[in-house]
N, C-alpha and C positions, 0 to 999 in steps of 0.2 A: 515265803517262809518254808512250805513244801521242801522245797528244793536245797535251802540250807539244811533242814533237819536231814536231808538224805546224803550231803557233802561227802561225811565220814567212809559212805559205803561206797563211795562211784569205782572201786576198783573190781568191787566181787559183784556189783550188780551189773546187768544186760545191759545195752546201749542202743539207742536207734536215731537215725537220722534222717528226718524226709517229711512225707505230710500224714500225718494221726488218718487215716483214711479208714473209715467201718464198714466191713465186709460185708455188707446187709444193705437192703434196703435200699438197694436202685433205682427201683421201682416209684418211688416219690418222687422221683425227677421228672417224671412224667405225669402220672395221676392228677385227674382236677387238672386238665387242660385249661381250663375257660378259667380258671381262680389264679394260674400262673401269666396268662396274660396279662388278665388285668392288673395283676402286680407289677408287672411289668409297665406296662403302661403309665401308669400312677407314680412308680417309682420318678419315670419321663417328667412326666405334671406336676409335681410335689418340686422339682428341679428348676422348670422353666419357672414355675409362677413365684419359689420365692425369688429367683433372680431379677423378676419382674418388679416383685414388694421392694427390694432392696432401692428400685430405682423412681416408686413409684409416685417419690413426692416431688421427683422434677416433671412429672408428668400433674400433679395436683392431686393425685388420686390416694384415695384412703388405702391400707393395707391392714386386716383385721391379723393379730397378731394372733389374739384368742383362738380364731376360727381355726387358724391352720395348723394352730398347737393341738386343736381337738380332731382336726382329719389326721392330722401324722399318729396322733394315737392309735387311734383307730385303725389304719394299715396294718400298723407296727402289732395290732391283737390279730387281725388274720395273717401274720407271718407267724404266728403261734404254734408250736405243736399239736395238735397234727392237719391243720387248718390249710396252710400253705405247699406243705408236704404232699396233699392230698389224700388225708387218711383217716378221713372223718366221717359221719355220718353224712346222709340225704339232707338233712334240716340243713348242718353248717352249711351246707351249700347255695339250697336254695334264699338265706338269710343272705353269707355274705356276698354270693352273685349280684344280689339288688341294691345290696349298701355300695360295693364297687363301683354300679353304675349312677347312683347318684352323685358318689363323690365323684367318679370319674366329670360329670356331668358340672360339678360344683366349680371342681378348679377350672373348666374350661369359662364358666361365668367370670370367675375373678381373674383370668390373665384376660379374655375380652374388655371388663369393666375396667381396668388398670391401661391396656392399649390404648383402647377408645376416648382417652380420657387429654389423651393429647392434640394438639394444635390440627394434626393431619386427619382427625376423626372422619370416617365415610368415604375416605380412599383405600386402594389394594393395597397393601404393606406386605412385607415376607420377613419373618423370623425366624433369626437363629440362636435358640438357644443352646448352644453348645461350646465348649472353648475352642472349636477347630473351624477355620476357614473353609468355607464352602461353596465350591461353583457348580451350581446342577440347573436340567433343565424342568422350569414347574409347569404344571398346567390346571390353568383357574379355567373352570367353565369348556370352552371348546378352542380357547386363546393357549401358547405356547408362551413361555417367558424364560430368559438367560440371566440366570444370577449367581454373581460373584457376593458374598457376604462374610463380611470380618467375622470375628469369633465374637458371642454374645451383639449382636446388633439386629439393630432392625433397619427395611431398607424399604421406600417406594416401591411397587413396582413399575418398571421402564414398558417403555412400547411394548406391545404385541410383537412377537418375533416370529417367523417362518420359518422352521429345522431346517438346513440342509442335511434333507435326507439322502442324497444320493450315492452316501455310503451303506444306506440301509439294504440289506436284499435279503429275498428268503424264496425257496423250491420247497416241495413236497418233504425232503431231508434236512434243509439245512437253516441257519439264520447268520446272518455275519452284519457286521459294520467295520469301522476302518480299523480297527484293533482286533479283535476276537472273531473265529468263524467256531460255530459250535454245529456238529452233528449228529443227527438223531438214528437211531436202531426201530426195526420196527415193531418194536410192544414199546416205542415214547422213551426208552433211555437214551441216554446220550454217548454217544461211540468216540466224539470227538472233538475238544475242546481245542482248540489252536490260538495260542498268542503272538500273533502276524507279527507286531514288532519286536519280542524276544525269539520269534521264532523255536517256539518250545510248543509239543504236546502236553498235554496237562493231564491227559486220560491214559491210563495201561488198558483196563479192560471196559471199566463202565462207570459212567457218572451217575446219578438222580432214579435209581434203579426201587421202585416203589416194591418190597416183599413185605408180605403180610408171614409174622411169624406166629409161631404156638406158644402160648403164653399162659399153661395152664395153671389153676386153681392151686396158689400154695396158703399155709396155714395165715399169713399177713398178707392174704391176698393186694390190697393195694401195693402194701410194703414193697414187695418182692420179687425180683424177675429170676428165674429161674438160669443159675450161670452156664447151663449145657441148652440156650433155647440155639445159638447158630448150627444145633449138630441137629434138632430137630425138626420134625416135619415143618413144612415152609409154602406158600404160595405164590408166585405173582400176579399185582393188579393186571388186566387187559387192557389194553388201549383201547379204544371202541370209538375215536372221534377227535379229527385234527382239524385246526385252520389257523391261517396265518394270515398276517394281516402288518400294514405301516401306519401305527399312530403319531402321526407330529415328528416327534422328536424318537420314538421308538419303534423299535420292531417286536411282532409278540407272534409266540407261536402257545396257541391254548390246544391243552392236550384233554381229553376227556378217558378215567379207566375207571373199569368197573371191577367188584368185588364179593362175590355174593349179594349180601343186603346191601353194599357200601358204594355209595360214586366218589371220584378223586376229579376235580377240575382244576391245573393249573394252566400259570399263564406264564410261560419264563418270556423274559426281555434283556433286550441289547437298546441300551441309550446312547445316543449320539458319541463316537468320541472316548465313549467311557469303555474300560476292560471289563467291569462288574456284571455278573451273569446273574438274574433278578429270576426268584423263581413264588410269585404269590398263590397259595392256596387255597383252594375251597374244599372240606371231606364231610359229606355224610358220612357219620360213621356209625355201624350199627351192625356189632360181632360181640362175641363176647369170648374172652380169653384167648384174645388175640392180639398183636400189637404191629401196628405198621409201622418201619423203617425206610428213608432212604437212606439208599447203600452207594458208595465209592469205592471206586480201584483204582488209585493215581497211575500215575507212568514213575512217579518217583514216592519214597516216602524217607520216613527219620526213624532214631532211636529216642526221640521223644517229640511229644505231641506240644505245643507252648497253650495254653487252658487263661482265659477272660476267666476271673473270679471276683469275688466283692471287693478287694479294695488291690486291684492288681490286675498280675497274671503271674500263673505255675504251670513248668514244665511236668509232665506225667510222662512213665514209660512207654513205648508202643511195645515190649519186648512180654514174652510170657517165661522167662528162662526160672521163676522160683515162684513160691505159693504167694509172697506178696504179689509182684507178677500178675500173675493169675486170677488174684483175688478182685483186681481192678479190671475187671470184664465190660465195665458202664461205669464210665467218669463224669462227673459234673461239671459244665464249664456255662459259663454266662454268654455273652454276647456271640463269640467264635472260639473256634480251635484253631489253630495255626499250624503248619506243617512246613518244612522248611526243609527242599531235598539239596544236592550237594551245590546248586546253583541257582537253583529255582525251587517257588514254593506257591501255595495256596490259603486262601483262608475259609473256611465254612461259616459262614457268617446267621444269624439267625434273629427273629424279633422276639421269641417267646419258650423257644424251646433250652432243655438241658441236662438231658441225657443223650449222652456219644460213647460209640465203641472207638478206640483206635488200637487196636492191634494187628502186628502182622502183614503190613500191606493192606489191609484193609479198615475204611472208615464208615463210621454209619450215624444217621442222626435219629430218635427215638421221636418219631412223632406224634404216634397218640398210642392208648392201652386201652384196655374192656374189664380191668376187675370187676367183682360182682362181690366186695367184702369191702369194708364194713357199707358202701354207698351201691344195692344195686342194678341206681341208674347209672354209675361212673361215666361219663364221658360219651354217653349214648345221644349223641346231638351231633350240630353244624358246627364245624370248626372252620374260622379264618386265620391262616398266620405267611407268614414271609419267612423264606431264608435267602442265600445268597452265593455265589464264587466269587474270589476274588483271587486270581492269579496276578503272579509277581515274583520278579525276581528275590535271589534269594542274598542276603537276609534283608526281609521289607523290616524296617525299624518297629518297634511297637507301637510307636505314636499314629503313623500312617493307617495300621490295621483298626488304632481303636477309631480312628478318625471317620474310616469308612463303615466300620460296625453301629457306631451313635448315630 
């Protein structure tokens, strides 16, 4: 009705076309790390289990219809302003952290109890709840296992399998398999991503490049990250501790850096066969008004970034050439960003995070903050999350990337 009532004027009124994007308040794409996970997670949980209820009377099994209409509510209030956001008091936190883990705790009850309920009860089984085909290699216990799995099924698991690792290798620098060789610099960033069978660099200057930046005290302190922090003061983590090592089916090179009060422990990996560069996190973190990024400097980049969102994906500018431009200094994207140069591309793929710079040749992922407004303990704990590379030719379809990001 808006919009009819305004019909008369569309000649003398302003026009705009693109996405309503508000110039504020970046900063919640980060804040309340540990409240963004587990949303994240649940989001996952709340997915697989009703697909499970859906199925669950050929298994015999009950499916409480009540219960799950009372946990969806429930989520659906800590995605609430300013709960989700991360821009609430101490209390919502320390409340909805523990309600998160029961429910997280709940649904893993009821997809169990729904499973278990079937003919194959107290055998290995492997699920996939997802709509995309999936072949990867799992590991139950100290056992390897190869599984190819249709979209939504469940499957036995087959023999105990032995990797042929013999494409796995790794030196004091490097790690490769039969696809990807990746190279390290020596403070732990990566100098050199190489796609053996497109025969493409992936890197210009530096991949996974840990800067801790200055992230001072604004008046919404959680709100808000200040849009001139890449021109100020800055530090790098230290490396302080490498080893490598052949698990089964992967190769893992665990970095250890240190940061004042803060330790950083990853573990990047190369899987059998696979192109995906796995990078799982561990960060004491414990600074205040500071914020740690990993940073990227492809060898190629675009005039737009393709952005994972709620019921999709949107292209956003990488260009800074006018104040809208500009005003998008930290975009929010869900699962990956996509970047597609004139023949080849990348994706940043991530489990929890969603705040990203991409401007200018350069990309970065926003991985934790230290307000000290309105919560301030913010984020002053152990954080675990995963991100990810995934190089590919360009243009990888959008199905393929979300297949690899779920």
């Amino acid at each position: 009705d808006l919009f009819e009532d305004l019909e008369p004027y569309r000649e003398i009124m302003p026009t705009y076309k693109g996405e309503l994007y508000y110039e504020r308040h970046q900063g919640s794409y980060t804040s309340q790390a540990r409240s963004k996970k587990f949303n994240r997670k649940i989001e996952y949980l709340l997915h697989k289990v009703e697909w499970l209820g859906a199925v669950a009377k050929l298994n015999g099994a009950k499916y409480d219809f009540d219960e799950m209409e009372k946990i969806w509510k429930e989520i659906l209030l800590y995605q609430f302003h300013d709960i989700l956001p991360g821009t609430s008091i101490k209390k919502v936190y320390d409340e909805s952290l523990a309600r998160y883990q029961i429910i997280s705790d709940r649904l893993d009850e009821i997809a169990k109890t729904i499973l278990l309920a079937g003919k194959d009860s107290g055998k290995l089984s492997a699920l996939n709840p997802t709509n995309f085909q999936r072949t990867e290699w799992v590991k139950k216990d100290d056992d390897w296992y190869k599984l190819t799995l249709a979209p939504y099924s469940v499957s036995k698991l087959p023999e105990a399998a032995v990797p042929d690792s013999s494409s796995l290798s790794f030196d004091d620098y490097t790690l490769q398999n039969s696809r990807i060789r990746v190279v390290f610099g020596t403070n732990g960033e990566i100098t050199s991503l190489y796609d053996k069978e497109g025969g493409k660099e992936i890197v210009g200057k530096y991949f996974n490049k840990f800067t801790i930046y200055s992230d001072p005290f604004m008046y919404y302190n959680a709100w808000d990250i200040n849009i001139n922090y890449p021109d100020m003061k800055k530090w790098d983590m230290k490396l302080v501790g490498v080893r490598s090592y052949i698990d089964g089916a992967k190769v893992v090179r665990e970095q250890t850096f240190k940061y004042d009060k803060s330790t950083l422990v990853q573990k990047i990996s190369l899987t059998v066969d696979d192109n995906m560069v796995r990078f799982d996190t561990t960060v004491d973190w414990d600074e205040r008004f500071k914020m740690l990024r990993a940073d990227f400097i492809p060898a190629f980049f675009a005039d737009e970034v393709n952005c994972d969102i709620q019921f999709g994906t949107f292209n956003r500018t990488t260009k800074q050439e006018n104040s809208v431009d500009w005003a998008q200094f930290e975009i929010c994207a869900h699962k990956y960003v996509n970047i597609d140069g004139a023949d080849y591309g990348f994706a940043l793929i991530n489990d929890c995070k969603y705040g990203h710079r991409a401007k200018d040749g350069f990309l970065s992922l926003c991985l934790l903050r230290s307000p000290e407004f309105p919560d301030p303990t913010c984020d002053i704990c152990t954080h675990t999350f995963s991100y990810a590379i995934l190089p590919h030719k360009a243009p990888l379809a959008e199905s393929d990337v979300q297949a690899r990001a779920y």
